[in-house]
C-alpha positions in Angstrom: 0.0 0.0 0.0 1.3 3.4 -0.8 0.3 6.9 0.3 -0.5 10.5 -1.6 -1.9 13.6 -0.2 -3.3 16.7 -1.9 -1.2 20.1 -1.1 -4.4 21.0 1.7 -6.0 23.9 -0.2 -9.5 23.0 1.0 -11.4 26.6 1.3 -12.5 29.7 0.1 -10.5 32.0 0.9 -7.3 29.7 1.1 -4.3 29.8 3.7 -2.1 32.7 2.3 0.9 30.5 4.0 0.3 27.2 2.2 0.7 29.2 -1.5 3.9 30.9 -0.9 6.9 28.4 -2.4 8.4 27.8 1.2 5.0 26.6 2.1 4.7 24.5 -0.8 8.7 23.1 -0.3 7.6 22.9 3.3 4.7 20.4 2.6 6.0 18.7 0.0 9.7 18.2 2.5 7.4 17.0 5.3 5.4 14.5 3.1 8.7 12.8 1.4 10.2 12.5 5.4 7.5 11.2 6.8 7.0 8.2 4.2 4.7 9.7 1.8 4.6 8.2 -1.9 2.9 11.1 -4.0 1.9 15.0 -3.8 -0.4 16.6 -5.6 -2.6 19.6 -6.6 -5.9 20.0 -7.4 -7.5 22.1 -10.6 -10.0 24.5 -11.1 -8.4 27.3 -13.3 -11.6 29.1 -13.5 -13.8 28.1 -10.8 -16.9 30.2 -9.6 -17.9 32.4 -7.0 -21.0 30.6 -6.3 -19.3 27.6 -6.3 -16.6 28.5 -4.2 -18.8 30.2 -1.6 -21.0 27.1 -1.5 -18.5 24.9 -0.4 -15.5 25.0 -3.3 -11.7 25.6 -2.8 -9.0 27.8 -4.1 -6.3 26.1 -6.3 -2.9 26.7 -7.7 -2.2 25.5 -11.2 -1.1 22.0 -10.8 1.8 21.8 -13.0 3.5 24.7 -12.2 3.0 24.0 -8.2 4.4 20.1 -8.9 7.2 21.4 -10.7 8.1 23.9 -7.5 7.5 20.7 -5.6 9.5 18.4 -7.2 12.4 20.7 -7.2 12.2 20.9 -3.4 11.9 17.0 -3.0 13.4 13.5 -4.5 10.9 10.2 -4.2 7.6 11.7 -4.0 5.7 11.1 -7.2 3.9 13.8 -8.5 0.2 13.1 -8.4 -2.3 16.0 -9.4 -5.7 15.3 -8.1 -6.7 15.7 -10.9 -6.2 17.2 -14.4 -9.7 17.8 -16.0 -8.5 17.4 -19.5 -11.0 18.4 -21.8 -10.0 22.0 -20.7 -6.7 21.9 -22.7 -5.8 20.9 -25.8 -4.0 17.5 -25.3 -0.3 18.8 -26.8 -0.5 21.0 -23.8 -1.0 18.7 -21.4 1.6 16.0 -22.8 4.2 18.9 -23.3 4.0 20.2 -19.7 3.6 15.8 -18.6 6.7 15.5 -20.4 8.4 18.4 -19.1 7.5 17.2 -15.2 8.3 14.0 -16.0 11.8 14.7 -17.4 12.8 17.6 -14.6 11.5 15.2 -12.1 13.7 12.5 -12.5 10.7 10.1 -13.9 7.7 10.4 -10.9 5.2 12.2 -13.0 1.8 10.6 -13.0 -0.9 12.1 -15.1 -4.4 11.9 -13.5 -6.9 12.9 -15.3 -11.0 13.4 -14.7 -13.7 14.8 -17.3 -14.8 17.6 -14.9 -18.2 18.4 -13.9 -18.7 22.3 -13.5 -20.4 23.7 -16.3 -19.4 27.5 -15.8 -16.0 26.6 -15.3 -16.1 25.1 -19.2 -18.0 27.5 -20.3 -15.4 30.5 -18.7 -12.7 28.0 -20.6 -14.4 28.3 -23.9 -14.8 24.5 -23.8 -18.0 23.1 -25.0 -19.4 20.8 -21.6 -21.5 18.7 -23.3 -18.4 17.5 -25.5 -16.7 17.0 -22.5 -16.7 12.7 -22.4 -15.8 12.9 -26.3 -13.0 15.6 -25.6 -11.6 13.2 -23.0 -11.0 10.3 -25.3 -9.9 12.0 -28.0 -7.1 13.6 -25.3 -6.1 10.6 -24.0 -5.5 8.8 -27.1 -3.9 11.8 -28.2 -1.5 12.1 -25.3 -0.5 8.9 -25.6 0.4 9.0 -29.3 2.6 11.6 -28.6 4.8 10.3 -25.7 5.7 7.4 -27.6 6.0 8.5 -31.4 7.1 10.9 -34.3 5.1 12.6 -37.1 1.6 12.3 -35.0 -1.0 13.9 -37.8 -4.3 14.0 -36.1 -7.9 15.2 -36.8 -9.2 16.4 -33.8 -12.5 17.6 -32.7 -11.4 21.6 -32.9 -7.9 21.3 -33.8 -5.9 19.9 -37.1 -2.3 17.9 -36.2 -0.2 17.1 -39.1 3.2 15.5 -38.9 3.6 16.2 -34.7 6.8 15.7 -33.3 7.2 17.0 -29.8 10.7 16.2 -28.1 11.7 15.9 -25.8 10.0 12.9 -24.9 9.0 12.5 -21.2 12.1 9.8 -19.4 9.5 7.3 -17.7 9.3 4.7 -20.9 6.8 4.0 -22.8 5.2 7.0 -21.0 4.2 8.2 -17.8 1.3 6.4 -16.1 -2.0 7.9 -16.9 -4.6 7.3 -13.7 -8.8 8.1 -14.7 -10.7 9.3 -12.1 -14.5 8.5 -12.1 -16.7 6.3 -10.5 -18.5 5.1 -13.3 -18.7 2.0 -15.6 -17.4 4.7 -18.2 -14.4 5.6 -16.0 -13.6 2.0 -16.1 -13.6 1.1 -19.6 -11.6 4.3 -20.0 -8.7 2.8 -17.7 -8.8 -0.9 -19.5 -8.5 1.0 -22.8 -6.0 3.7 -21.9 -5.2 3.9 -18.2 -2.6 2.6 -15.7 -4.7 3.3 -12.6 -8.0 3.9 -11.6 -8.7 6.7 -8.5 -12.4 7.1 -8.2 -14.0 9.4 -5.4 -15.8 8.3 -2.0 -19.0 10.0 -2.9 -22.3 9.5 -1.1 -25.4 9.7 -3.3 -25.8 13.8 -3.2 -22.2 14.1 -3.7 -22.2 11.7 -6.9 -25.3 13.9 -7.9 -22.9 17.4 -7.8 -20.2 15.7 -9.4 -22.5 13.8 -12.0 -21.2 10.9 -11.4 -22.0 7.4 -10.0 -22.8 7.1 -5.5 -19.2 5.4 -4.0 -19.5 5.1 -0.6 -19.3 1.6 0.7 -16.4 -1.1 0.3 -18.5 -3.3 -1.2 -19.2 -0.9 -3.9 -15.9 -0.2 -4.3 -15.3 -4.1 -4.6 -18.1 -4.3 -7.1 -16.2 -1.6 -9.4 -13.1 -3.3 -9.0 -14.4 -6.5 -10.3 -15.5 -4.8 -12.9 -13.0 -3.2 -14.0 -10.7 -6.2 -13.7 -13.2 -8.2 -16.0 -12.8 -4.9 -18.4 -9.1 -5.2 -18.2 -8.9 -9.3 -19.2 -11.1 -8.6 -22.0 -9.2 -6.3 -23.3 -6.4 -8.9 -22.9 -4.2 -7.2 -20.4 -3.4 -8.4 -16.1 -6.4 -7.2 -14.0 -3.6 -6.7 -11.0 -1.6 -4.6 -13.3 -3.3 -1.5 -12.6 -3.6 1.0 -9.6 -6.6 1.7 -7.6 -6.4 5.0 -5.5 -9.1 5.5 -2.9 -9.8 7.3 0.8 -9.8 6.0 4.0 -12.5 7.1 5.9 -11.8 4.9 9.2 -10.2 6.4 12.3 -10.5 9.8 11.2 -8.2 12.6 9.7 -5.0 12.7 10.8 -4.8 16.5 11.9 -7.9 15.4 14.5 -6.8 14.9 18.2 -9.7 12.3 17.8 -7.5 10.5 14.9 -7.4 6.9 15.6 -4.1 5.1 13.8 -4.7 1.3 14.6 -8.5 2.0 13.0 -6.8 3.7 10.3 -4.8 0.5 9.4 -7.8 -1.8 9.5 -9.7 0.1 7.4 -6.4 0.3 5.0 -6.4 -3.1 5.3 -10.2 -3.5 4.2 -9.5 -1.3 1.2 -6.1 -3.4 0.3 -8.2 -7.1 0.2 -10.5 -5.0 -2.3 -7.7 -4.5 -4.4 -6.3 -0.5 -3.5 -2.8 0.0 -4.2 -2.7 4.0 -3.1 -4.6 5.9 -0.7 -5.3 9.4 -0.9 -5.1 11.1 3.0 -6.5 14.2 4.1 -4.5 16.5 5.8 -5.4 19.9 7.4 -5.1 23.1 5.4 -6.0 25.7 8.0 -2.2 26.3 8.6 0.9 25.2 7.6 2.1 23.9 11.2 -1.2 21.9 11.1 -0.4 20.4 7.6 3.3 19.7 8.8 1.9 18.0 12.3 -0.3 15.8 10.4 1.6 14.4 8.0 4.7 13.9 10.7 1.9 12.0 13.0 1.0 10.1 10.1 3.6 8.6 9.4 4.9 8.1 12.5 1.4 6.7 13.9 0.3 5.0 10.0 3.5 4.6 7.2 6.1 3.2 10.1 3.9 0.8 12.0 2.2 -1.0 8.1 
């Protein structure tokens, strides 16, 4: 089992501490010590006020905020959480992949989810009901060009002929491309294109929000995983071969004084026998010296005593 956490930017307004680079080195330093496997950042380049008043967060662009990080750090893979990639054109996304990957030493992942605000595509100039076919085409796109010359493409709203984009990223044949979702869709996505799979716990009013499918149960999460493992041999490739990143929601957050580790591990070990190789842990964003304390207790309480 390996562990990732999201830089915490969890509000509106964010924590003017946790944007600053030594806040970002800071987290990112504290993660790798403590026993972390992956960092990330979230994205919402264009989120709105009604959204973020209602609940949403502040962001930093992902890519530039992993590259600071990865400077500042040497193991932890680089994890966004995640890319919505119909907002890009897909040679943007696999020249800045390519450029993390090679500056990083080789610990880009690209995560990657279809996105699900509709003013945020619309402020993007990105059509939102196109979104699902937009994702494809991206993904098949991105892959083309990580691993070959003279790409010519006809795209939905763009025209590729003879592509070569070097340099190429270091991680060979490319670096591994996670799809978030919890739906059947997701799934057929990741046995067609994907190296992991990191759905979402969401309870039924969540999934409604994020149009998507209710995950909030292991057994649902088994059920998925069986799925997409019979979606994975039919496409003739090993159903274990692929990463499944989920939350753990037993024993609490580990910036709670309440924060129970030995529960923690149970429930890690629940998730593990349903087939999770990565879980995503929560950490508190309302200052940097709580961020710091709870990843330290983690893994001094969770990552040294698996």
């Amino acid at each position: 089992m390996q562990f990732a956490i999201t830089h915490p930017m969890h509000t509106h307004p964010y924590t003017p501490e946790l944007v600053t680079g030594s806040g970002i080195a800071t987290v990112a330093a504290a993660a790798e010590a403590a026993g972390f496997d992956g960092f990330g950042f979230t994205d919402h380049p264009a989120p709105t006020t009604r959204w973020l008043t209602a609940g949403g967060h502040d962001t930093l662009d992902p890519f530039v905020a992993m590259g600071f990080a990865a400077a500042h750090t040497t193991t932890l893979r680089l994890i966004p959480n995640i890319v919505v990639l119909p907002y890009r054109n897909p040679f943007v996304v696999a020249k800045a992949g390519a450029t993390l990957d090679l500056v990083s030493g080789g610990r880009f992942v690209l995560a990657v989810g279809v996105g699900y605000l509709r003013r945020e595509f619309a402020a993007l100039g990105v059509d939102f009901d196109e979104r699902a076919a937009l994702f494809e085409e991206s993904l098949d796109v991105i892959r083309q060009i990580w691993t070959r010359d003279d790409v010519s493409v006809e795209g939905r709203h763009f025209t590729a002929d003879g592509i070569t984009a070097h340099p190429r990223p270091l991680t060979a044949p490319h670096p591994p491309i996670w799809i978030g979702g919890n739906t059947s869709a997701a799934r057929a996505r990741v046995a067609a294109h994907g190296q992991g799979w990191c759905p979402f716990r969401a309870p039924a009013a969540l999934a409604k929000t994020a149009r998507t499918a209710a995950l909030d149960t292991v057994d649902r999460l088994v059920a998925g995983v069986a799925d997409l493992r019979r979606r994975l041999e039919d496409a003739g490739r090993d159903p274990f071969d692929v990463d499944i990143a989920f939350t753990n929601d037993a024993g609490g957050d580990p910036g709670d004084d309440a924060f129970n580790a030995d529960a923690f591990l149970a429930g890690a070990s629940d998730l593990e026998r349903a087939g999770v190789t990565w879980i995503q842990v929560t950490v508190p964003g309302d200052s940097l010296a709580r961020a710091v304390d709870a990843v330290e207790r983690f893994g001094a309480e969770v990552i040294a005593a698996r």
